[in-house]
N, C-alpha and C positions, 0 to 999 in steps of 0.2 A: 097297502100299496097306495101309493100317491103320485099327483107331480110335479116334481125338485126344478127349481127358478134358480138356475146360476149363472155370477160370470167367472167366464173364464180367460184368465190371462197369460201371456206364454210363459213356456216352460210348465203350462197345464197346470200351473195354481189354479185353483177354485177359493169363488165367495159363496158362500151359499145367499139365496136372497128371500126365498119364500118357499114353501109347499103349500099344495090347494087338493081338495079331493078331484077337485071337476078339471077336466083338459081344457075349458075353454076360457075359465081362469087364469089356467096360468097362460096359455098362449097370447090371450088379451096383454096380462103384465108384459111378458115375454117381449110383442111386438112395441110396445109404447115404450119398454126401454131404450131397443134398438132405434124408434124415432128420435129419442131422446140423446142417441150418442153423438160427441162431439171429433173433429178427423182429432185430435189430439187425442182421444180415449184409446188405452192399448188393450182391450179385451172384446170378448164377443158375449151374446145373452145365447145361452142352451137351457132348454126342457129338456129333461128326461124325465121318464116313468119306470120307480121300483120301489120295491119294497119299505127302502128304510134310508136315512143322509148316506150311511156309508155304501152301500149298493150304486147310489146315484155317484157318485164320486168314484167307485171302481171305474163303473160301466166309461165317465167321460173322460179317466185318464187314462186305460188300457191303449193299446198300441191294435189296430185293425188293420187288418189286409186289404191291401186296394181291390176295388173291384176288377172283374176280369173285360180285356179293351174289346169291344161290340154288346154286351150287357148295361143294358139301361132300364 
């Protein structure tokens, strides 16, 4: 298990960027990308945590259910 540094750009392409054992690794990377983006850049930086590249690439392009409206 590890966790997966990617971006991701529409139509849910994924880059992969890096994996780290440690979470505060990657969120460190994670956030200095996002300082880094410019308004012309068309993707966003996602962590996630799993298993394996292809796990982390299910898990960010799957389709999830909104949450329910008064649940926060």
């Amino acid at each position: 298990m590890g966790y997966f540094v990617y971006k991701v750009f529409p139509l849910k392409r994924l880059e992969f960027v890096q994996q780290t054992q440690q979470y505060r690794e990657a969120r460190d990377l994670a956030r200095s990308m996002r300082k880094a983006l410019q308004q012309d850049d068309d993707y966003s930086v996602k962590v996630i945590f799993a298993q394996n590249p292809d796990e982390a690439e299910r898990l960010l392009t799957e389709e999830r259910e909104p949450r329910p409206v008064g649940e926060e």
